[in-house]
C-alpha positions, 0 to 999 in steps of 0.5 A: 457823783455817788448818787448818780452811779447809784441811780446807774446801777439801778437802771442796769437793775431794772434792765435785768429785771426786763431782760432776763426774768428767769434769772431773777428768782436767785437775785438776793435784793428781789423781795417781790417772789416773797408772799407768792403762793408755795410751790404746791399751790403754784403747781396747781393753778398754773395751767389754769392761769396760763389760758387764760391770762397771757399775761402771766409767765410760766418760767417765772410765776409772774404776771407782767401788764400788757398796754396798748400804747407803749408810751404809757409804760414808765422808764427809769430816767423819766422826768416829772414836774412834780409827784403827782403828775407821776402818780397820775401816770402810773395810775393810767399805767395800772389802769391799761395793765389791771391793777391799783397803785398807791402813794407810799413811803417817803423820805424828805429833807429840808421839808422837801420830799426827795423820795416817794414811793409808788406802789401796787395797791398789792403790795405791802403785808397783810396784818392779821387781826389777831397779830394787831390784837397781840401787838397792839391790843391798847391801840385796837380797843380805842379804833372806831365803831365802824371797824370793830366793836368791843364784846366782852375782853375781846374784840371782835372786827368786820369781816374784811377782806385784803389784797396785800401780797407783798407785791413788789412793783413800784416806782420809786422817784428822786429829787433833781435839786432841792428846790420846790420847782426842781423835777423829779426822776424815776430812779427804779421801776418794777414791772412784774406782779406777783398776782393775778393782773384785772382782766379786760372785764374787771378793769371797770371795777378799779379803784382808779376807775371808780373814782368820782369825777367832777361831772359825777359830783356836781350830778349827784349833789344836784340830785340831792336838791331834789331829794334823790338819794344815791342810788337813784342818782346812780341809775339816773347817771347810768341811764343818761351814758348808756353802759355800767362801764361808762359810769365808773364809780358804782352805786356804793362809791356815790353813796359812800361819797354822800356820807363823807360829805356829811361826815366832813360837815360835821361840826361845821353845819351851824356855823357854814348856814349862817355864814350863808345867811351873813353872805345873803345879807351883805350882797342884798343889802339888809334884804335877807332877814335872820335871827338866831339862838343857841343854848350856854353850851353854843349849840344852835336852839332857834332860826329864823329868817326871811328872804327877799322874796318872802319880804316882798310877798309880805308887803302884798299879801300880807293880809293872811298867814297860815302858821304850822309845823312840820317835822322829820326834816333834818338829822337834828329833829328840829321842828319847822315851821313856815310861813304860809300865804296866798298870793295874786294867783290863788297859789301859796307863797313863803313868807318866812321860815324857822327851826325849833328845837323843840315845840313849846311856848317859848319858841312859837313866842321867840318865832312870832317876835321874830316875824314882827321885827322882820316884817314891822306889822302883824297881819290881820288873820291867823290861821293854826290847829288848836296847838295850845303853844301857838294860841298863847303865843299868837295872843302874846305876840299879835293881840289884835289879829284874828287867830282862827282855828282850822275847821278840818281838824274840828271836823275830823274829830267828831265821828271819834267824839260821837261815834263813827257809826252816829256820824255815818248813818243818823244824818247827823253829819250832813246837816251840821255842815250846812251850819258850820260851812256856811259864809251866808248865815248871821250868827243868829242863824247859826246859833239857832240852827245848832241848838235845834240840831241837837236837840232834835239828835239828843246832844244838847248835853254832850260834854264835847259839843258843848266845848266846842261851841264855847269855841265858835268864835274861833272856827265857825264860818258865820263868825268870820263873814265880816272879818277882813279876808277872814274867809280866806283861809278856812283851814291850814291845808294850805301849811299841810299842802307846803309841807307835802310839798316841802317833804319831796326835797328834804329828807329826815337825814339832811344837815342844816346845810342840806336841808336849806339847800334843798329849800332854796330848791323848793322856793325856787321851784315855788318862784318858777311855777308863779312865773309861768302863772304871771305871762300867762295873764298875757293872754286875756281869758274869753268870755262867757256873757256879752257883759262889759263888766265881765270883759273889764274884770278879763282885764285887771285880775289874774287868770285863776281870779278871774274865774272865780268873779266869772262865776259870780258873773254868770251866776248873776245872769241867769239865778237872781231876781227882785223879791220886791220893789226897791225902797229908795231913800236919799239918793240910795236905792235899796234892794232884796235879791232871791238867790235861786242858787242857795233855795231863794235865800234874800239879801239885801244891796245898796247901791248910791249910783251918784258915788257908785257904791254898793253896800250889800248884806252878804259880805263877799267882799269883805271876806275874799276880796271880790265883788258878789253875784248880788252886787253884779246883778245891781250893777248890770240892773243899772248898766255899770260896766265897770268894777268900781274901783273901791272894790278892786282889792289889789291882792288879785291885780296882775303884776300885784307883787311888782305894781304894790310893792313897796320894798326896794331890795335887789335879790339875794345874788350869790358872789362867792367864788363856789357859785360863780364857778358853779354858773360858769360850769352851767354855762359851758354845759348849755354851750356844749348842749347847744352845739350838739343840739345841732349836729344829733343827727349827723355823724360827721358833724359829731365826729367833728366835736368829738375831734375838736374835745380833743383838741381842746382837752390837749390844749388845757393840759398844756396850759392849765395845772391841775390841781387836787379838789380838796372837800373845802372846795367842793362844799364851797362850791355846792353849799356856797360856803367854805367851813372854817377852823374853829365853830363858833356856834355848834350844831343842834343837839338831837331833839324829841318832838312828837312828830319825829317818833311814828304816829300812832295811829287811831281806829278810824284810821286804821280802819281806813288804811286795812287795805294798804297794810301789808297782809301776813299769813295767819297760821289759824286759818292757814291764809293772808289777812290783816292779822297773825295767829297772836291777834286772829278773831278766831283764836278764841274760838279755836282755844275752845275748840281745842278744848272740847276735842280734848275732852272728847279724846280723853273720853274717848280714851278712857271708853276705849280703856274700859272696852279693853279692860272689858274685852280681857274680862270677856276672855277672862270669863270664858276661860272661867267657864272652861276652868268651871268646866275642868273644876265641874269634872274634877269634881264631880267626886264632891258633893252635889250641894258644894259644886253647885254653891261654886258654880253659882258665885262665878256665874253671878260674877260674870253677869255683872261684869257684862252689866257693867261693860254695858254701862259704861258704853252708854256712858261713853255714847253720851258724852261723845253725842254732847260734845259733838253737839256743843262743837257744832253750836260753836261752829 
């Protein structure tokens, strides 16, 4: 009963408050007048506000929100199922009314909350940050990085801004019962505000309106899979709902969103990718593939793993890998390193993949292990650059495969090794391609064709060239001619090219959990692309000669493949011819084909028409996987209209990976409860497009889904409870996982790979990018150039101009100090002529012989200064005319 009067007692309060506001200064439990702004200042802005607020009072210097739909306005008695239904309500008050709320004070009884404070984000008061330092100086030294910083004894905070005015609008609820299920009543409510209240045009910019909704945190985790930040997303969003206002939350509140997704990760990103990778194992039966090491500390050095798809691209196009390194990829610095092949289609496919902590012996060697455990053969052709860590480690681990080098990164040194000018004008350069190129040369050929190469340049003794022709066999194309598919991949273009492409999904910032979520995107992008290229072979591509063979490889290869054997076709037909009679012997008719195409070289074929076989000299089809224009003109020769089937390499058949393939995994298909949610939420979206795809253009029909939302919307409310989305749950639907209590691997320490610091760039590149740098101004030559004042090309010039136009104002200084010393000499003479004038009559009373002797020492004097005052302009003539000179040799 006590209670219940009490709670009497505050609706008559509250009524008070409602009725008769004037009255309420002088009441002694109003405490929200408290932190209004002093009588002066008051005075001042009151006419201003009065404008243009109606919602402010002059009577009582308060502001009172104004709603459009008085059910939104709480009341004291008003029932609530629980506390957050209230605070959800008295946030949508505050939103029509222009202000902020939050949770504060409580008390709770039995673990039960029986009373909860629901305040304006204004109320509560402002702590300064020099009062903390005085009353708390131990606890503001130990805060974090991100609000203060520590100088000296002092420390010093951001400049931050507050909104607490003692405001004291609120709603404070009470527990009906002790139970859990019993509801809640608003046993106080506060109206008015002490403050200015959000205007029509600054309501967007709430708190409350700014928060992320579902819908906005599914599009901007969606974006980052495609390595679009949040500002990029942001506008995206904007672009796609017209107005900033439509938005909501600005372009900070995406970004400031993105990192507590990151922060919120933090120890767990380790441990949240391999419980990825243990859930892709369980649902594909063993399909997915990974490994693992981690330093004694726990932290995670080494991964590897290998999906469903790269097994099975393995089984089919095994047969040649390109393995490289890549960086920049992750937060962690580790190296990544993928797998690289070529499938049916001439388009490269992932075999396997792993992260390194660092690039060395030891963890290219632990990454081939792991390959061959996964993958149970070695493939027969290895291509890398010549990382000296990976030969040695290829050599350990794959004995007998062929580890070829890449050709372009040998080319690309020798303009550095034997002079770029060399290289550019000598000729040089052109005639060394026609031998390393080549796939036609014997290795006799080749060898002969280098040693007279250098000879005939002068580098038979070049200490570079010499090493690298120690290396032939590892990079020249004629050492490759009878290798299986050993001219496959000349190169690693194919890594460099998976690892631009790799480049627009990650970024260097990425968690673990980001970067294999963004390469899921990229594969499955990479899957897609293979798709559309695979029902394209649907369709059979049109020939270009009435041959049948042409029409039956139409048939078997894919569309890029057929073109290549389309060319050696056609080229067969119109540039081939015998040199010579055939040479038959058992049953085997030997030939001698000029290649009109490649200057009237000659090759030889054989060809068994009893076994249809053809044995031929150029070796086409042991190195690519196809048949010559050599062997193609026998065959027509002998009216073949078939490919026979030994020379049909099963690599470039359509539907190779689904006709071949030995492994019998299903596809890593997701089942935890994050992606079902996810699939299902991307259902809804494709029913909600479909059905607006048919009324776009009719108003009624989308004003009759805009009622029908509505509709749908009030039935949920009634029959689902909405619950608060923790970040648990958003991660597990995004990630797929859900970060657990205690990490039982760490995350990687930082590493120092080469890649991940700035290249330094060499001379011709540099030379090569001038005109994409940015140009500055130089304050020598007063205009944008490529250079500054410290590193100008003329800076030495001008030191030494500087210097000679000193000398000349010094000389011309002192010419100018002896013309002046010369002028007062002058005047000094004339007034020693007048003075000998005067002394001359003074005395004249003296003897003649005296006067004259007196007379003539002045007279001797000035003539000699005048000799000397000549001289020395010609003195100053002369080195004024040499330095004149000397600046104009310099110029």
């Amino acid at each position: 009963m006590a209670s219940s009067s009490n709670q009497a007692q505050n609706f008559d309060y509250t009524v008070d408050i409602e009725s008769s506001s004037g009255n309420i200064l002088n009441n002694q439990n109003n405490v929200f007048i408290k932190g209004v702004c002093d009588s002066t200042a008051t005075s001042v802005i009151k006419n201003f506000v009065d404008v243009f607020d109606d919602s402010f009072s002059r009577t009582s210097n308060l502001w009172k929100p104004k709603v459009s739909d008085p059910k939104l306005k709480p009341y004291p008695g008003q029932l609530f199922k629980d506390i957050e239904s209230c605070f959800q309500f008295y946030t949508q008050y505050g939103l029509q009314g222009g202000f902020n709320v939050r949770k504060s004070t409580q008390k709770a009884k039995n673990k039960k909350i029986v009373t909860k404070y629901i305040i304006c984000s204004h109320g509560g008061h402002h702590e300064t940050s020099i009062s903390k330092l005085s009353k708390h100086s131990d606890d503001a030294m130990s805060e974090s990085s991100h609000t203060s910083s520590v100088v000296g004894d002092q420390v010093r905070r951001r400049n931050t801004i507050t909104k607490k005015c003692e405001c004291s609008a609120k709603v404070i609820l009470k527990s009906l019962g002790p139970l859990d299920s019993d509801p809640y009543v608003v046993s106080y409510f506060i109206e008015v505000h002490n403050h200015p209240l959000a205007s029509e045009s600054g309501k967007e910019f709430l708190r409350a309106n700014r928060s992320m909704t579902a819908l906005q945190r599914h599009f901007l985790l969606d974006a980052s899979k495609s390595n679009l930040g949040a500002y990029k997303a942001h506008g995206i969003y904007k672009s796609c709902f017209g107005l900033y206002s439509n938005v909501g939350p600005t372009a900070v509140d995406f970004q400031n969103w993105m990192r507590d997704i990151k922060l919120y990760i933090g120890k767990h990103d380790a441990d949240m990718l391999l419980q990825k990778f243990r859930d892709k194992n369980e649902t594909s039966d063993g399909g997915f593939c990974y490994e693992y090491q981690t330093d004694p500390d726990g932290h995670l050095t080494r991964l590897f793993w290998a999906d469903v798809r790269g097994r099975k691209n393995y089984d089919v196009f095994g047969d040649v890998v390109s393995f490289g390194a890549t960086y920049r990829t992750n937060k962690y610095g580790m190296v990544f390193v993928p797998f690289i092949g070529v499938n049916n289609h001439w388009k490269s496919v992932m075999f396997a993949s792993a992260l390194l902590d660092h690039e060395n012996e030891t963890n290219f060697t632990y990454a081939c292990e792991m390959f061959l455990k996964v993958f149970c053969r070695p493939p027969k052709c290895i291509i890398t650059d010549q990382c000296l860590a990976m030969k040695v480690a290829i050599q350990k681990t794959f004995p007998d495969s062929i580890h070829r080098y890449c050709m372009w990164h040998i080319m690309q040194k020798f303009p550095a090794k034997i002079g770029p000018v060399f290289c550019a004008e000598s000729g040089f350069m052109e005639k060394l391609n026609k031998f390393v190129w080549s796939s036609h040369l014997t290795v006799a050929e080749f060898e002969e064709g280098w040693n007279s190469m250098l000879n005939e340049f002068g580098l038979s003794n070049h200490v570079w060239l010499n090493e690298i022709y120690g290396m032939r066999k590892s990079w020249i194309s004629a050492f490759f001619r009878d290798k299986p598919m050993g001219a496959l991949l000349r190169t690693t273009s194919r890594s460099e090219s998976s690892n631009f492409y790799f480049n627009h999904f990650v970024q260097k910032g990425d968690t673990l959990s980001e970067f294999y979520m963004c390469y899921e995107s990229a594969i499955d992008k990479q899957i897609h692309e293979n798709k559309k290229l695979t029902n394209g072979d649907t369709c059979v591509p049109q020939s270009i000669t009435e041959k049948e063979i042409e029409k039956h490889a139409a048939h078997l290869y894919t569309r890029t493949m057929f073109y290549k054997v389309q060319k050696q076709i056609k080229v067969s037909c119109f540039h081939m011819s015998l040199a010579n009679q055939p040479i038959v012997v058992d049953g085997v008719n030997k030939y001698v084909v000029r290649d009109r195409s490649l200057n009237d070289k000659l090759f030889e074929v054989e060809f068994c028409f009893s076994k249809n076989d053809v044995c031929y000299s150029c070796k086409l089809f042991m190195r690519v996987g196809y048949l010559c224009r050599h062997c193609f003109y026998i065959l027509g020769l002998w009216g073949v209209e078939r490919i026979p089937n030994q020379f049909l390499s099963r690599r470039w058949l359509r539907n190779a990976e689904e006709r071949f393939c030995t492994l019998k995994f299903p596809d890593d298909l997701q089942s935890s409860n994050g992606h079902i949610v996810k699939d299902t939420s991307k259902k809804i979206l494709t029913e909600f497009q479909n059905c607006y795809g048919k009324v776009s253009n009719h108003i009624e029909g989308l004003n009759f889904i805009l009622e029908e939302m509505k509709c749908l919307n009030i039935r949920i409310e009634q029959k689902f409870h909405k619950s608060a989305v923790t970040k648990d749950d958003m991660l597990e639907e995004h990630f797929g996982v859900r970060p657990s209590g205690a990490s039982s691997v760490l995350p990687p320490l930082q590493s120092n790979n080469k890649g991940s610091r700035k290249r330094i760039l060499g001379p011709a590149e540099i030379s090569c990018d001038g005109k994409k740098r940015k140009m500055k101004k130089c304050r020598n030559g007063k205009a944008l150039a490529f250079h500054d004042s410290r590193n100008c090309p003329q800076k030495g010039k001008q030191v030494q101009q500087n210097s000679l136009l000193q000398n000349v104002h010094s000389t011309l200084n002192q010419g100018m100090e002896s013309q002046t010393v010369h002028g007062q000499n002058v005047h000094g003479n004339g007034t020693l002529n007048s003075n000998i004038e005067i002394q001359t009559v003074q005395e004249a009373s003296k003897p003649e012989g005296e006067v004259n002797e007196k007379i003539g020492e002045k007279t001797k004097a000035v003539t000699v200064r005048k000799e000397s005052r000549g001289l020395a302009h010609e003195y100053m003539l002369t080195n004024i005319m040499h330095l004149v000179s000397s600046i104009v040799f310099l110029v």
